[in-house]
Backbone as CSV, one residue per row, in Angstrom:
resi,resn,N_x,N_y,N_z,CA_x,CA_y,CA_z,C_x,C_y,C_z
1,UNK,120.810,100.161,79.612,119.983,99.062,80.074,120.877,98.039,80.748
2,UNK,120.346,97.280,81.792,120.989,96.764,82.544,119.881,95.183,83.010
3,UNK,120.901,93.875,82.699,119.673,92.813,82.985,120.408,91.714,84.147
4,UNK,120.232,91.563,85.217,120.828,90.586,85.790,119.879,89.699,86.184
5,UNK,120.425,88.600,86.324,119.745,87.208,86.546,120.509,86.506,87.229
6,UNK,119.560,85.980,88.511,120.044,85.416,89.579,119.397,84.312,89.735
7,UNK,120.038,82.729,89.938,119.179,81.827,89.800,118.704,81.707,88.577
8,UNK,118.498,82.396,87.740,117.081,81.607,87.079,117.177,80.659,85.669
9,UNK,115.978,80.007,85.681,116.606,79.362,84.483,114.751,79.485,83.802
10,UNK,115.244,78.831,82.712,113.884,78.913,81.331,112.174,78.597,82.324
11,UNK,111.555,78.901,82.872,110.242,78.078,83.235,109.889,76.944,81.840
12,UNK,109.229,75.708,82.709,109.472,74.628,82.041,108.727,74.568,81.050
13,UNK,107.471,75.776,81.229,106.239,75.169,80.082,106.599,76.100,79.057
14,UNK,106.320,75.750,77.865,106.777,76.849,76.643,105.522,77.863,76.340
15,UNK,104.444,77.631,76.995,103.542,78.635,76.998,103.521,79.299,77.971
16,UNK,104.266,78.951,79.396,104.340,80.385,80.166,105.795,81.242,79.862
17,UNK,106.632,80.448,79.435,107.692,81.174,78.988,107.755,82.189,77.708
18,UNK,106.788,82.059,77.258,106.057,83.015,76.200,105.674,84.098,76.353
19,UNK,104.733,83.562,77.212,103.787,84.839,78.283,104.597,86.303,78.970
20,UNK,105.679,85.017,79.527,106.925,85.984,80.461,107.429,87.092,79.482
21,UNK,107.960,86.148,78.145,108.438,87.183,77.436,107.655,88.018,76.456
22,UNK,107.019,87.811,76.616,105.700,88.984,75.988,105.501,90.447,77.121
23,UNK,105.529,89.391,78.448,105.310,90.794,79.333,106.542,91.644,79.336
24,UNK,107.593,90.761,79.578,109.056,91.692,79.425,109.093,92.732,78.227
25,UNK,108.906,92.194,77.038,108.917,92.481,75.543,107.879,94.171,75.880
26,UNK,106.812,93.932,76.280,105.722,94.923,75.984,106.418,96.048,77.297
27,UNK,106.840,95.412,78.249,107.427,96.681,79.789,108.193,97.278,78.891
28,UNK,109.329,96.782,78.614,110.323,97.617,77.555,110.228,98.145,76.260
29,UNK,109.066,98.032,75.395,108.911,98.862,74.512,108.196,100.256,74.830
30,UNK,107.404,99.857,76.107,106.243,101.003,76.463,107.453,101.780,77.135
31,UNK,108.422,101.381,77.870,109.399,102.157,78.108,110.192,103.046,77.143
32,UNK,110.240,102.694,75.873,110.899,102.956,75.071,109.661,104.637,74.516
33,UNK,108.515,103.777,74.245,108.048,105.052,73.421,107.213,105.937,74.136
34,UNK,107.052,105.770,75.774,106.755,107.260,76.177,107.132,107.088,77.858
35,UNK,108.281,106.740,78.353,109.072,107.514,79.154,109.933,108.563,79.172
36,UNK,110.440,108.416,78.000,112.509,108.778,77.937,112.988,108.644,78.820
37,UNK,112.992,107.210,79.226,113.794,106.700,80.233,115.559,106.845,79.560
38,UNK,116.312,107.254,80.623,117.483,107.215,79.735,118.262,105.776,80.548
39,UNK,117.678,105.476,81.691,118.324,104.082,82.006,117.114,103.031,82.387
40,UNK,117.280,101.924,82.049,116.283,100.667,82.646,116.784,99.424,83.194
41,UNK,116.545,99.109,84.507,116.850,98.006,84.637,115.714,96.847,84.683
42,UNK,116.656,95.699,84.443,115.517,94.548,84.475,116.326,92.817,85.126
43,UNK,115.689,93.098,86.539,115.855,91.785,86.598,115.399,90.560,87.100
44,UNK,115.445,89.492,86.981,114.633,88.253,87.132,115.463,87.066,87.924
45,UNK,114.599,86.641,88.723,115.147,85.711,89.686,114.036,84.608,90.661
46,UNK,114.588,83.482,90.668,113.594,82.595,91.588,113.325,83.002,92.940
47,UNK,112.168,83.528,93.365,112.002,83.523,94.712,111.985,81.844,95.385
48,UNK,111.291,81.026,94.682,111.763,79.667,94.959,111.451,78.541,93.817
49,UNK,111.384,77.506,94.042,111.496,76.399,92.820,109.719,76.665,92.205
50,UNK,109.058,77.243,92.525,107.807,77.581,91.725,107.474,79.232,91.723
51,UNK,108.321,80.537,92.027,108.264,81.248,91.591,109.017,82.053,91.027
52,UNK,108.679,82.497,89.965,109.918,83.615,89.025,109.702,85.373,89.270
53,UNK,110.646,85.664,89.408,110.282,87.510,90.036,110.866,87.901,88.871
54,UNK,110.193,89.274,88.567,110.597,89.974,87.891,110.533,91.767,87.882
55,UNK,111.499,92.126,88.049,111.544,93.473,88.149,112.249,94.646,87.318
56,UNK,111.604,95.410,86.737,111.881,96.531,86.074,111.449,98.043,86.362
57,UNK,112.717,98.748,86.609,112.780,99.856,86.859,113.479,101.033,86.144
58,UNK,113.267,102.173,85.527,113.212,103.056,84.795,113.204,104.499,85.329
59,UNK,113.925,105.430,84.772,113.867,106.863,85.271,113.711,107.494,84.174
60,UNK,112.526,107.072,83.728,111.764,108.025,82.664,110.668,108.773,83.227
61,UNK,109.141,108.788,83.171,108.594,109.881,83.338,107.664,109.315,84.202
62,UNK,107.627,108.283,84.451,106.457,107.640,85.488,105.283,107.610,84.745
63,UNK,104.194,106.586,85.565,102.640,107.003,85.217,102.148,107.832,84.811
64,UNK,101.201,108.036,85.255,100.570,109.646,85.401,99.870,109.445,86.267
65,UNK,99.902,108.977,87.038,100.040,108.552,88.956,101.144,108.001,89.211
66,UNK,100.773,108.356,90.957,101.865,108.327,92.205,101.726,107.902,93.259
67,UNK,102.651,106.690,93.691,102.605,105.519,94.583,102.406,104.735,94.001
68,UNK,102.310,103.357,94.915,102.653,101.744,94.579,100.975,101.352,94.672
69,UNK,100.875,100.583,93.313,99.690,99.536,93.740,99.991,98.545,92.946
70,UNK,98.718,97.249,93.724,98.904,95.955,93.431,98.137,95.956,91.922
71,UNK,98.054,94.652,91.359,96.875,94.656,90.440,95.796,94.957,90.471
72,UNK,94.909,94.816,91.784,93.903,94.474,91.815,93.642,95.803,92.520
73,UNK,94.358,97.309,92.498,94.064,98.145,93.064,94.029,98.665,91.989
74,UNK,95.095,98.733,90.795,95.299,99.277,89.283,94.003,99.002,88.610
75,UNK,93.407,97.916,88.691,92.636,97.554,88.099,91.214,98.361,88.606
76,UNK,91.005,98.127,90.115,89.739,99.143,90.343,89.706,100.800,89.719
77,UNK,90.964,101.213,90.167,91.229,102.510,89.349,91.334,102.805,87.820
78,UNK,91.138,101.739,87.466,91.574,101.546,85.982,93.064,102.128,85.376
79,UNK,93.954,101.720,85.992,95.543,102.442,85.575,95.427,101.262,85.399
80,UNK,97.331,101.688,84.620,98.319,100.450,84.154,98.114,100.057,82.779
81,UNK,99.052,99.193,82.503,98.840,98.724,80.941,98.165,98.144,80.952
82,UNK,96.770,97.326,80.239,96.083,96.574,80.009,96.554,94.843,80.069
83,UNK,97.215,95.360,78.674,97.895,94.118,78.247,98.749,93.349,79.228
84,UNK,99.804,93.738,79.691,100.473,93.470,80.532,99.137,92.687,81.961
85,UNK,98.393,93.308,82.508,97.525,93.658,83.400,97.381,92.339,82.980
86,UNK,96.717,92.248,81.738,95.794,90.857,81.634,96.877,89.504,81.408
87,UNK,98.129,89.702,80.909,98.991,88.191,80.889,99.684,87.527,82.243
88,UNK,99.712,88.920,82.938,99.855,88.294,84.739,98.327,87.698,85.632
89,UNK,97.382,87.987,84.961,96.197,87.516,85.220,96.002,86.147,85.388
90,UNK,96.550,85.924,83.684,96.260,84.722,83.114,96.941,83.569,83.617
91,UNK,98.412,84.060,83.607,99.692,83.068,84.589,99.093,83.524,86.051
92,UNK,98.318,83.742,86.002,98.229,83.454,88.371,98.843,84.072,88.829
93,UNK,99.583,85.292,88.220,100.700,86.101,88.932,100.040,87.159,89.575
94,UNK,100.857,87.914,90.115,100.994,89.192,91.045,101.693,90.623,90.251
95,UNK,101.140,91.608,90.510,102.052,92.836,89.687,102.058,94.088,90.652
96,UNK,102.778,94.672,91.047,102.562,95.900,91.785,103.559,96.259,90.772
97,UNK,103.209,98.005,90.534,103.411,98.869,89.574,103.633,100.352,90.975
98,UNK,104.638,100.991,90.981,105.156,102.046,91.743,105.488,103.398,90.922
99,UNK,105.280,104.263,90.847,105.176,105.459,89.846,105.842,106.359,90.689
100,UNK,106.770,107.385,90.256,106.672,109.069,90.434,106.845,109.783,89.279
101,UNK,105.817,109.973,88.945,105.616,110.835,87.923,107.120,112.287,87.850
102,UNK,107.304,112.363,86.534,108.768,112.945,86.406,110.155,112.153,87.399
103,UNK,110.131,111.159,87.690,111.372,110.252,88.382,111.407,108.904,88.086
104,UNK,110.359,108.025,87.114,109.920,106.957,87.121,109.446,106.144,87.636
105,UNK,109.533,104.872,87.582,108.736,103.699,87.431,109.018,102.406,87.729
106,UNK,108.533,101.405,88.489,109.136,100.200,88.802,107.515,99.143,88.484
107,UNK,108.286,98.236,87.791,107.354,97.038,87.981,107.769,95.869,88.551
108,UNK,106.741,95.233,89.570,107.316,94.154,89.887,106.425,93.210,89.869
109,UNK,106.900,91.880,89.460,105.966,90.625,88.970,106.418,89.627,89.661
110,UNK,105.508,88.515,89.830,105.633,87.698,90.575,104.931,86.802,90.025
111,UNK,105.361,85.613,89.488,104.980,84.887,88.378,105.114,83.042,88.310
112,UNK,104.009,82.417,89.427,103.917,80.700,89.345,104.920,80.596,88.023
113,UNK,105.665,79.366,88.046,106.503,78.604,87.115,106.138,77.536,87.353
């Protein structure tokens, strides 16, 4: 596992900084118990003074779909994690989720601070 951080520092409110780490917390356990990812990266950085990016990528087993969608495409199809799905909702964020099934997985968030 691998985490770099560029720019960033704590978001100011202690309830979205919660949120953040709940979503991080839940990407990397779901990674844990059904990819076998054997590497993950994760990293986070200000796109500017009101947004926080976040990206995690994995070469475990992917979705069980293939190609990139936004939330709001995951969501018509009904893929993706739920949970996750619904705490970028809640913060006003953005999520595109990229799959190849047997090569892995990338998430990327985009998250008002």
């Amino acid at each position: 596992a691998t985490f770099t951080a560029a720019e960033f520092h704590d978001p100011g409110a202690t309830e979205v900084a919660l949120e953040v780490l709940q979503i991080v917390r839940e990407t990397l356990t779901n990674i844990q118990k059904h990819s076998g990812a054997t590497r993950v990266a994760l990293t986070a950085s200000r796109k500017d003074s009101r947004q926080l990016e976040v990206t995690v990528e994995d070469n475990g087993s992917g979705f069980p779909f293939s190609g990139r969608f936004s939330l709001e495409e995951l969501d018509a199809m009904r893929l993706g994690p739920i949970s996750i799905k619904r705490r970028v909702r809640l913060l006003g964020g953005e999520m595109t989720i990229e799959s190849k099934p047997g090569e892995g997985s990338k998430i990327e968030l985009h998250l008002p601070v």
